[in-house]
Structures are given as C-alpha cells and as structure tokens.
N, C-alpha and C positions, 0 to 999 in steps of 0.2 A: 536326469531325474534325482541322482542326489544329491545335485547341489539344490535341487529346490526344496528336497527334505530336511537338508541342513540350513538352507535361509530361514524356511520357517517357523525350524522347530527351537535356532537362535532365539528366535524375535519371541516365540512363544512362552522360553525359559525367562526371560528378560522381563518379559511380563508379570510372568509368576513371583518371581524374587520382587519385583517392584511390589507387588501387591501383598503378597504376603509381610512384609517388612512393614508396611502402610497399617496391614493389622496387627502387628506385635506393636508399634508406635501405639493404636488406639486402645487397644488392650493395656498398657502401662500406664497413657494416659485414666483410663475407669479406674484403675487399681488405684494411683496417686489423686485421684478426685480432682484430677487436671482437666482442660479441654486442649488439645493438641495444636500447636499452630496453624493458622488456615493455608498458609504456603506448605502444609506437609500433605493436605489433597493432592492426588494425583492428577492432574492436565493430560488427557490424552487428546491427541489432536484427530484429525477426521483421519487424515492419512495414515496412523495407526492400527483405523479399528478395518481391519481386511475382511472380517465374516458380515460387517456393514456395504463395502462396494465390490469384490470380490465378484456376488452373484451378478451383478451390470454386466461384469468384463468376460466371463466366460464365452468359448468360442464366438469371441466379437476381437474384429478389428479394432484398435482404438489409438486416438490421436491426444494430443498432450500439450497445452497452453501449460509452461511451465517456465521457470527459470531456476539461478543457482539459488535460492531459498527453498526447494520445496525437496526438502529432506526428508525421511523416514528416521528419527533415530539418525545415525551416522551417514547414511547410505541416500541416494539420491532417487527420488520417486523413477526413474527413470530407469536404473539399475535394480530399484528392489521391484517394481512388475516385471522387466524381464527374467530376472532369478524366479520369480512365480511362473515363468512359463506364459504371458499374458503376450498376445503381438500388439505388439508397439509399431503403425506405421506411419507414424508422422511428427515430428515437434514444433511447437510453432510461439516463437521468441515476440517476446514484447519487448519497449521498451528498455536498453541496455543487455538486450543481449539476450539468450540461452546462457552462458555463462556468465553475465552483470559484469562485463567489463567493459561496456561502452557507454560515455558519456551520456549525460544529456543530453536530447537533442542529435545525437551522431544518429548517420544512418546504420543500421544492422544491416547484414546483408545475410542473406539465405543462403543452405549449401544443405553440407552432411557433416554428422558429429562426428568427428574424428575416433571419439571413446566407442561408438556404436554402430555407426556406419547409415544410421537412421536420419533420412532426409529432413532437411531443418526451413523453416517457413517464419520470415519475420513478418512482424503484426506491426511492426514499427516505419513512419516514413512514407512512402509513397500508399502503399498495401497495407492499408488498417483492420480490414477486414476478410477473411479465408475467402476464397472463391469457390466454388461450384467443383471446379476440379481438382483445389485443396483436397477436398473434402472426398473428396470421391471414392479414397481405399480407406473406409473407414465408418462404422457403425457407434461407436461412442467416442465423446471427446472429455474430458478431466480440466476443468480450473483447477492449479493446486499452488498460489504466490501468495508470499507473504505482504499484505497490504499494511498502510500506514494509518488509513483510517481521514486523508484530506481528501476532498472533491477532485483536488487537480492533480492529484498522483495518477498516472496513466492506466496502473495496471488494470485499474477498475472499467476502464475506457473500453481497454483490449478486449475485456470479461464480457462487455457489453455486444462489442460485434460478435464475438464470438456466438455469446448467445442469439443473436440477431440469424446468424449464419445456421447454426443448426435450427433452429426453428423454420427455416427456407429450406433447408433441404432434408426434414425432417430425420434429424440425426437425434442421439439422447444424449444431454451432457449434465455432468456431475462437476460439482461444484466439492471440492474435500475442503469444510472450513476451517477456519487459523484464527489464533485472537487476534484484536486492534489492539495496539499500544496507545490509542487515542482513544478507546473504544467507551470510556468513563464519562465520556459530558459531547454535547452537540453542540455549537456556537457559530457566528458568521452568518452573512445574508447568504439567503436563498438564493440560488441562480436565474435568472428569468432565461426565457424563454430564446430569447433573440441575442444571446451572446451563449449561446450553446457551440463545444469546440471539445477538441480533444482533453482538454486538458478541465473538461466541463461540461460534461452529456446532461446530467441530472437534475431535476429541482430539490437540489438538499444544499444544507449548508456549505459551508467552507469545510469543517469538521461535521461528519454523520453521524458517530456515534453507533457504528452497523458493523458488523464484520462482513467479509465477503460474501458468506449465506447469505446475511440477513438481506443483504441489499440487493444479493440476486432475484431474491423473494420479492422485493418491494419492484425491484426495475421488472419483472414478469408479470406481476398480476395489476402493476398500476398501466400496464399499456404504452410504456416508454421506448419499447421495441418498435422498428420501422411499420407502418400500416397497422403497430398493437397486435403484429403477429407474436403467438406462445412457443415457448420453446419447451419441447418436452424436459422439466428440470427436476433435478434433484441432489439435492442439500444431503452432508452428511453432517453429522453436528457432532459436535465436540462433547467429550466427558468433561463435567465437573469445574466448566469454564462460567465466569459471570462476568458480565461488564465492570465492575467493579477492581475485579483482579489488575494487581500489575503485572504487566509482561515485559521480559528483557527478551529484546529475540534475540536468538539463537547465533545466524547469518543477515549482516549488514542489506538490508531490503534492496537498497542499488548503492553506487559508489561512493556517492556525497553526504550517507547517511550510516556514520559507522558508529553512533551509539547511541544507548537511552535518551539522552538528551538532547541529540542532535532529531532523534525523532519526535519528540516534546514539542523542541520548536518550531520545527519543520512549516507546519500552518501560519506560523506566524511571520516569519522571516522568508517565506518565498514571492512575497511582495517586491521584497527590495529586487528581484528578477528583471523588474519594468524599471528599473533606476540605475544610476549607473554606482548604486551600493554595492562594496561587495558582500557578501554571505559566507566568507572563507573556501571559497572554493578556489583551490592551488595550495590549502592547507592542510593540514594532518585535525584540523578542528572545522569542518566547514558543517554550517546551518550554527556555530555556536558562538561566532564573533562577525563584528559588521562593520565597514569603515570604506575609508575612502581616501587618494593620495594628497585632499587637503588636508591640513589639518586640526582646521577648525571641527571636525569630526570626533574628536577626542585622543586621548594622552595615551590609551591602547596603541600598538603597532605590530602591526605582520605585512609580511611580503607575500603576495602570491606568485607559485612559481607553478610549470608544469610538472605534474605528476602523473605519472602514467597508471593506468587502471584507476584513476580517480577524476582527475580534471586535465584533460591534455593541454589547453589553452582558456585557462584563465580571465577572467575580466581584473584588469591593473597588474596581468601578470609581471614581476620584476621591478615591482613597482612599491616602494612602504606605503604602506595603508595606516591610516589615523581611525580609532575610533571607539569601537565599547566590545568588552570582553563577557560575554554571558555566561559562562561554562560553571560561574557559581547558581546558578539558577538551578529550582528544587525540581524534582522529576514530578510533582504534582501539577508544575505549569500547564496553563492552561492559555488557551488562543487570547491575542489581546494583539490591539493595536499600535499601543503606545509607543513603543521603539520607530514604528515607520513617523507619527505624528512628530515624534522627538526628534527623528534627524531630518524630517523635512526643511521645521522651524531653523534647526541648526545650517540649514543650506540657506538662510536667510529669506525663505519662502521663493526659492527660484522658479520661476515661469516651466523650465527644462527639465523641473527634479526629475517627475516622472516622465523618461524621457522616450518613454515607447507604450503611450497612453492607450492603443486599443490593444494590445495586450494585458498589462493593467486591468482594464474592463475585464477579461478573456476571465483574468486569475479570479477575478472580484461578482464574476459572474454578473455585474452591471454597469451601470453609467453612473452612479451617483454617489459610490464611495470617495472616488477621485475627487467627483467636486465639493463632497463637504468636508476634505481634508482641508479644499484650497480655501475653503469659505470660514474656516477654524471653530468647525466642531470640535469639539472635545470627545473623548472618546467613550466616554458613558453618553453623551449625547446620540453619538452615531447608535450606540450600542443598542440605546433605547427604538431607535427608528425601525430595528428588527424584530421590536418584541413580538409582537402580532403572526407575522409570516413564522418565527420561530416556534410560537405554540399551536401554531398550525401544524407544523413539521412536526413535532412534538407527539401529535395525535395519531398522524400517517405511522413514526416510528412504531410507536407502539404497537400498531398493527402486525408488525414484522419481525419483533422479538422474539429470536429462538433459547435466550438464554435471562437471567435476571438481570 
C-alpha cells in the first residue's frame, strides 16, 4: 500500500512542477508581450492521464498488448499498473518482442517475463491473433505501442486482431494513444483488397496519417473487422497533441529504427525489402543509407555485419556495399519514390531488381506499382495515378480525426 501511495503521489508531483512552470513560462511570456514557443505546450500522452483509464481497470482482470516502447514517464506500463495495485494477467508481444529485441521477421516465442513472472503470449509468427483461451483470465486488454505511422509496420496489424479478438469474446479494450512521427501528411497508393497480408490489413495509404486511436476508430466503425464484428473500444486521447507537431520518440519503435530520421524514411526505403538493396541493416545507421556490393551503386560505402539486438544476419552481411548515403536528409522528408526509381535505372533496368515480386506487391498493396516502375513512369506520373483514391482517403480520414 505504500508503495502505491508513493508511485502515485511521484507522478502526481511531477505533474504539478510540469505544469505549474508551463504557467510561470506563460505568465512572463503576457508580461514580455511575447507568445511562448509552441514546443513549450505540454504533450501528455494517454498513458499518463490515469483518472482517464484508471476507472476501466478497477477490480478487472486485464491483459496488455504492449512492448519496450510503452513507457510511463521512466517506468514501463507494465510496472507502473502493477505499483497501482491493477492485476495484470497476461502480456501479449508483437512483432520483435516484449522487449524489441528480436529481429524482423524472427520468431518470438512465448513464456513468462522474467521481471514479473506474468505469462507472455506472442502475436508474432505462427499465432497472430489471441485465442479464446488467451483470453480467458481476463476482462480488459490495453493497446499501448509506439507506431510509425506506415501501413506495413505490423504493430498496427497485431492492434487489429486483437481488436478482432475482443469483440469475439466480448472483452473491452482500450487503446492509450501516442503521436505519429509520420502523422503530418498521408501519401502512397491505397491498398486493394486482394493483396491484403500482415504487413497490410487496411485500405489506407502507405503513410495514414492517424495515430493509433484514430485508426482504431476508422478500422471499428468502417467494418474492417472479420464478419464487421465491433469491438467494445475506447480511445484515450492525448493532451495538447496535433498532427502537425514534430515528435522525437522517446524509445527506438523496434531495432532497425533508432532515429528521427531513420523513422522519416522508413515508408520510403522499405521497398528496397523486395530487392536485394540493402537499407543498412548490419549498420549503426539502417533505414538511412542504401547500396549494394556492385559498385555501380554509388561512391558511399559500408559493410554489413551482424549486430546483435539489431540485425543478426544481414542481407550482404561482410560484404562492402556501394551506394547513396541519406543521413543529410531534412526530418521534414516526406514519402517519395525516387530513390527506388533511381537505383532501379542504375541496375541498368535488370529483369531480377525486384527480386521477390509478390512481396513487392504485399508492401505496395498492389500489382501496378511494379509494373509502372518497369514501364518508366516517372514518379510525379505514378504519383498522379493516386490522386483520386487519395482524396477519397482523404475524406474517410477526416472522419476520424481526434486531434488537428
């Protein structure tokens, strides 16, 4: 009991000092006939505001889609409801892990958290979706991952069955929202229908433009759920958050993305996934340079090697890589093609570039980006060929705006 009086009355103080400082700030600011910078607003995230989802979780069982992003302040959503006294009986890992130290791609495997003792349940690999008996000790379930804001980032996938899952077994789940680092412009074809996959459940862009609420909201009421069953949802929303805002997070979202820029480009560079480009992955800079072990690729060079907690086996691992160094690129970037059209042409248009075509498709969410790379569209051509489906999307978005 008193540690949960000391957690809370921490985070309580912590609050107060923020906020009162915020008003001596605005107070000096009136005094000097100044307006205060708009990065001196406070950002409170969902998983802050406790007297927001607090009343969900009392005498409830509850389960937790979470990973090593979904902090409190210092402390890990997962430690600071158990200091609140809340039963935690389930965790259930997307995607790299409970801890985000598994590869892309790698299997997780399920167990119990060493830190906690509380049995752990991946969403990743074979088991994408909770089962029945998942579920079973357990009356609410918590999304709380920090998203990128691409179509084919998974965690949104996981978000998906999950909600899929409590609305089957009429469970309540809560969504704690987090800003998009991407979350300022929407771009990219639409996904169609028949290349729907993990890594692309939804009919929305490449780039959405939604943060995790928003698009919880959009995948529940537009009937994207298996049979357009609902799931009893609810969104906690952010203070003082606008699309607009830039956001540096916090904790690196999974391995191969350890900075502002590396998440910038992320939409645009995980194309080269289907080629045998690499993206720096076996690098301390991956998603920020691109190349290949000919060297007609360009006068850049790095080696991919294995790094543990980041890339264990590399594509060209040990191998010099030729090619283009982007790490001067402005954190304004924005999704664009031009890099994939640019080293295609430079592979002297080979038959092979894209050398794992219905994945390609998978990422591209159709059949016809591929072929009007090879047909030599240019990239305001292709761009244009979205317009339509885009202001269509455009309209849905807006429906689902919980923030400017």
């Amino acid at each position: 009991m008193f540690r949960f009086f000391y957690f809370y009355l921490k985070i309580k103080y912590m609050r107060f000092l923020t906020t009162s400082l915020t008003l001596l700030l605005l107070v000096f600011c009136n005094a000097c006939n100044l307006k205060p910078a708009e990065g001196n607003i406070e950002l409170v995230l969902a998983s802050e505001k406790f007297d927001d989802y607090l009343p969900f979780l009392k005498n409830k069982k509850v389960g937790l889609l979470v990973n090593h992003t979904s902090m409190v302040n210092n402390t890990h959503l997962v430690d600071t409801l158990l200091a609140l006294n809340v039963e935690v009986t389930c965790i259930f890992a997307p995607e790299h892990g409970f801890r985000g130290k598994a590869d892309a791609g790698e299997h997780v495997v399920s167990g119990v958290d060493p830190r906690t003792g509380i049995p752990v349940v991946s969403l990743y690999g074979d088991n994408k979706k909770p089962s029945e008996e998942d579920l079973q000790n357990m009356d609410v379930v918590i999304f709380d991952i920090q998203d990128v804001g691409a179509r084919f980032y998974t965690y949104i996938s996981s978000m998906h069955y999950m909600m899929e899952a409590c609305g089957e077994n009429n469970l309540k789940m809560l969504v704690l929202d987090r800003p998009n680092p991407n979350g300022d412009y929407y771009n990219g074809p639409v996904l169609k229908k028949e290349f729907q996959s993990f890594v692309g459940m939804h009919p929305i862009p490449v780039v959405h433009g939604l943060t995790v609420g928003e698009l919880a909201n959009m995948i529940n009421d537009e009937g994207w759920l298996k049979d357009s069953i609902k799931c009893d949802l609810t969104v906690i929303k952010m203070d003082n958050y606008h699309h607009d805002m830039p956001y540096s997070v916090p904790v690196k979202p999974s391995p191969n993305l350890p900075t502002d820029l590396s998440i910038r480009l992320y939409p645009s560079l995980c194309f080269f996934e289907a080629t045998e480009i690499s993206v720096g992955r076996g690098t301390l800079m991956p998603f920020q340079v691109i190349g290949h072990p000919d060297p007609r690729y360009g006068s850049f060079t790095f080696t991919p090697e294995s790094i543990d907690g980041m890339s264990k086996y590399p594509l060209h691992q040990d191998k010099m890589c030729y090619g283009i160094d982007l790490r001067d690129r402005k954190l304004d970037h924005q999704f664009r093609l031009n890099y994939l059209i640019q080293l295609y042409h430079m592979s002297g248009c080979q038959a092979d570039f894209f050398s794992r075509r219905r994945w390609f498709n998978l990422l591209a969410g159709n059949d016809t980006l591929i072929n009007k790379i090879e047909a030599g569209w240019s990239e305001s051509q292709i761009k244009e060929s979205w317009k339509s489906e885009l202001e269509a999307y455009a309209n849905l978005r807006n429906k689902y705006l919980l923030y400017p």
